[in-house]
N, C-alpha and C positions, 0 to 999 in steps of 0.2 A: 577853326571849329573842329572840334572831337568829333569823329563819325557817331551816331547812334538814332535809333528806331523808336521810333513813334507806333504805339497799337491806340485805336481809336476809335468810335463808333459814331455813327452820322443818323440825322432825321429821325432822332428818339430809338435809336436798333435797329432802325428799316435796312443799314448800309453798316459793314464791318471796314474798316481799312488800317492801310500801314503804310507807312513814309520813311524813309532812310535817307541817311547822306554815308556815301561813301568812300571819299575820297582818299581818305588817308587808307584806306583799307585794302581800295583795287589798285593804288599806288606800290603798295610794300608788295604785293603780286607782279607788278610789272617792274618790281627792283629785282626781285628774286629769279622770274623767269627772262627777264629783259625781252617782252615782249615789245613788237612793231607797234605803231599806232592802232590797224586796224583792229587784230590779234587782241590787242587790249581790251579794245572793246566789246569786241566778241565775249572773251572773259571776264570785263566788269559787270556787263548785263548780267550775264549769269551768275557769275558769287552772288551779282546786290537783289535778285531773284530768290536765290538761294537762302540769303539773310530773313528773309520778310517771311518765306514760307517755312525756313524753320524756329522763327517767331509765332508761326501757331502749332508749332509742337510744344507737351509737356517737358518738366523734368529732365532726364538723361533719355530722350529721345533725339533722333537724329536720322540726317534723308541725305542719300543720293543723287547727284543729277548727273547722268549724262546725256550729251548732245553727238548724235553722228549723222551730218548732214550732205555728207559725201564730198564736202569743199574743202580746198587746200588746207585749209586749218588744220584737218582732222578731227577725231572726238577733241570734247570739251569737257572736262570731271571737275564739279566739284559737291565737296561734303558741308554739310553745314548741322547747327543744332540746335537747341531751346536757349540756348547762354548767351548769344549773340555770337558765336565763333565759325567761321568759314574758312576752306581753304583751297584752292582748284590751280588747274595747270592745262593748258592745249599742248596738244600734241605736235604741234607744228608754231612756234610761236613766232617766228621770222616771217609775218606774212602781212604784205600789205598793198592795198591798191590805191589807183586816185579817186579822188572824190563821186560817190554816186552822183545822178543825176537831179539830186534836190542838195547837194553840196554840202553831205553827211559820208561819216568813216562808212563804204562799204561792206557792211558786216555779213549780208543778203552774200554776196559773192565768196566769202571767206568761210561761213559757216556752211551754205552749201542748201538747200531744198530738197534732196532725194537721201531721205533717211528718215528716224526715227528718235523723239525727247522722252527720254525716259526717267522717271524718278520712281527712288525704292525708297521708303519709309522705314524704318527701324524704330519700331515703337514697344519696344520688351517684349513680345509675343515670339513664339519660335518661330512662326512665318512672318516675313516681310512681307509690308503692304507694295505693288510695284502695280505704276499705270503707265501705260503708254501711249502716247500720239505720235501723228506723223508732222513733220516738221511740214508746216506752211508756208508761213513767212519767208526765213531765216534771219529774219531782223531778232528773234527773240522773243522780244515785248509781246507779237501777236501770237508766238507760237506758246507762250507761257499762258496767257489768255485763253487760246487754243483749249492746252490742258486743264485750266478746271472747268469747261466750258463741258470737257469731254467727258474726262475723267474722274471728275470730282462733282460732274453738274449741280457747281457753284457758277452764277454768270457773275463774271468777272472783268474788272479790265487791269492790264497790267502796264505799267508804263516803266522802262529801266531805260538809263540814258550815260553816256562817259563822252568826254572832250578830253583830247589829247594835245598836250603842248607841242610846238615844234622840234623841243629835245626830247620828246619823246614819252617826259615825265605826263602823269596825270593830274588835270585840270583843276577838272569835276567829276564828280561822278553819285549817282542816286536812283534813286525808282519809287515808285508809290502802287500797291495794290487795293483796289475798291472791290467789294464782294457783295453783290444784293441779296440778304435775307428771304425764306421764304414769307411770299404775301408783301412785299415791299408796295408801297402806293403808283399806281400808273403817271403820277405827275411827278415823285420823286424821281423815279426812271430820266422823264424825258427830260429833266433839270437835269440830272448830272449828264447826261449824253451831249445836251449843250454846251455844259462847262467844259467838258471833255473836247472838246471839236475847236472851242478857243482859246483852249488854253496853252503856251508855249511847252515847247519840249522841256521834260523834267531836267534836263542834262542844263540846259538855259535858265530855270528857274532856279538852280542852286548857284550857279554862275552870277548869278543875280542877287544872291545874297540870304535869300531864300532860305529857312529855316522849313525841317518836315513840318511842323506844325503847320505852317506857314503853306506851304504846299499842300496842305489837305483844308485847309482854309480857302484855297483857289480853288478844288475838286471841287468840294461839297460845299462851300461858301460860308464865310463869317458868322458864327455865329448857330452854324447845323454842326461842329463837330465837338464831340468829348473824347477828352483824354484818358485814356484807362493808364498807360506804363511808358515808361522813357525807358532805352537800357542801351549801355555802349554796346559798341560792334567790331569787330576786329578781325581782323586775319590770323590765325591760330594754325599748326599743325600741330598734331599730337602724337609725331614721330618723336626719338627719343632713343640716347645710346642704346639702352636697356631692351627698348622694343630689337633694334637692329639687331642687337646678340640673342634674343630671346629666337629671332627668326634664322641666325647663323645657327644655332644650338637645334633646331629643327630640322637642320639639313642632313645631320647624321654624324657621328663620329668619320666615316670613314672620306665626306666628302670634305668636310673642313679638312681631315688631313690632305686629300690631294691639294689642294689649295695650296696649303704648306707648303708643300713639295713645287708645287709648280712657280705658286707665284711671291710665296716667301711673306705676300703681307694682302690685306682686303683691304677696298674701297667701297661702301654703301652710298647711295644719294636718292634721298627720298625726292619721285615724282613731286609731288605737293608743294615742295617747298625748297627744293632745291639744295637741300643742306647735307654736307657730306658727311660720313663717318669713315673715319680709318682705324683699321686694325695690325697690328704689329703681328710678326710671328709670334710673341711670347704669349700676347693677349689671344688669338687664334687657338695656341696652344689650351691655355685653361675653359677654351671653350670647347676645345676637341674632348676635354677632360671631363666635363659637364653633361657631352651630350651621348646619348646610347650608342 
């Protein structure tokens, strides 16, 4: 099944939500940075976080996330936008523990609790919108929760989930966020807080074969949700030869030339996505030639 996002609304607009499947998305992430089991998870929560909430961005808007939680991991960055396109990387991708003590990837221990989740919003305005909270959790799910909780005071619940195979590759992977409107009914509330409480881990309901529809049919139950938009989702960088010489050509004439001199040829590799560029002395040259 093609990853892609469900937007949807519950109990006649009482409730906004959104459902993804990830798999193939936080998988091409953990091909590019070959990420550990944990690490991956770490990082799928956050792209398949990432996906949902910049699903309620417009147009050519687009958000920031990062995560510094003080844990081996290090930060966590990723970008996402209104297209379905996401892209992120840790900075520490080789990290992996045994099993917490409910017999889930340690994410708590890898992401870290003594830091700050931050998102900046990029919505055409000359200032960025940017909220911050302090990391809670470090599982994610409660600390994303956390943030519209805080920041956005939208009550929310967020749920993001990834299973890792023993080679390493990715399982599953998905998330579903619920948002109560203002003025939502006190019995709608205490319905989905129940549904909430037994319902399996999202990482398990996609494992299960579980479609997002499908998954927000178990949130909010059969028959309380409408479908507004399907739309694929994917893993996108928007690095690019072009950008890369655009940013050598900003370095100066005189530094591209020591380059030259020194090292006869460049190497770029974009954080995000892992992808190299080389440049020859000749090509270096016509950039030296381009730039002031």
């Amino acid at each position: 099944m093609k990853d892609y996002l469900v937007k949807a609304l519950g109990y006649n607009g009482q409730v906004r939500a959104y459902a993804v499947s990830t798999t193939e998305t936080v998988g091409e992430a953990q091909r590019r940075h070959y990420t550990w089991p944990t690490a991956s998870a770490a990082l799928g929560r956050a792209m398949t976080a990432g996906l949902m909430m910049g699903a309620m961005l417009k147009g050519d808007e687009k958000l920031t996330i990062k995560i510094e939680g003080g844990g081996p991991i290090g930060a966590i960055l990723v970008d996402s936008n209104a297209k379905g396109e996401v892209r992120g990387y840790v900075t520490n991708p080789h990290v992996h523990f045994d099993l917490n003590e409910h017999g889930k990837l340690d994410v708590r221990r890898a992401v870290g609790t003594d830091g700050m989740l931050t998102i900046v919003k990029d919505i055409g305005l000359r200032d960025h919108f940017t909220g911050q909270v302090p990391i809670v959790s470090g599982e994610l799910g409660e600390d994303f929760t956390y943030y519209f909780a805080t920041s956005e005071q939208v009550p929310s619940s967020v749920g993001v989930g990834v299973l890792v195979n023993p080679d390493n590759s990715i399982q599953t992977a998905g998330g579903f966020i619920i948002q109560l409107m203002p003025g939502t009914d006190d019995s709608t509330i205490t319905e989905i807080e129940n549904r909430l409480q037994s319902i399996p881990p999202v990482s398990k309901m996609i494992q299960a074969g579980l479609t997002p529809e499908e998954i927000l049919d178990q949130l909010l139950g059969e028959g309380n949700v409408k479908v507004l938009e399907k739309m694929p989702v994917s893993f996108q960088c928007q690095c690019s030869r072009e950008r890369i010489s655009n940013a050598l050509i900003s370095l100066g004439k005189a530094e591209i030339q020591d380059i030259i001199e020194e090292e006869g040829k460049a190497e770029a590799q974009c954080h995000f996505c892992n992808e190299k560029y080389q440049f020859s002395k000749e090509e270096l040259e016509e950039l030296a030639a381009e730039a002031k």
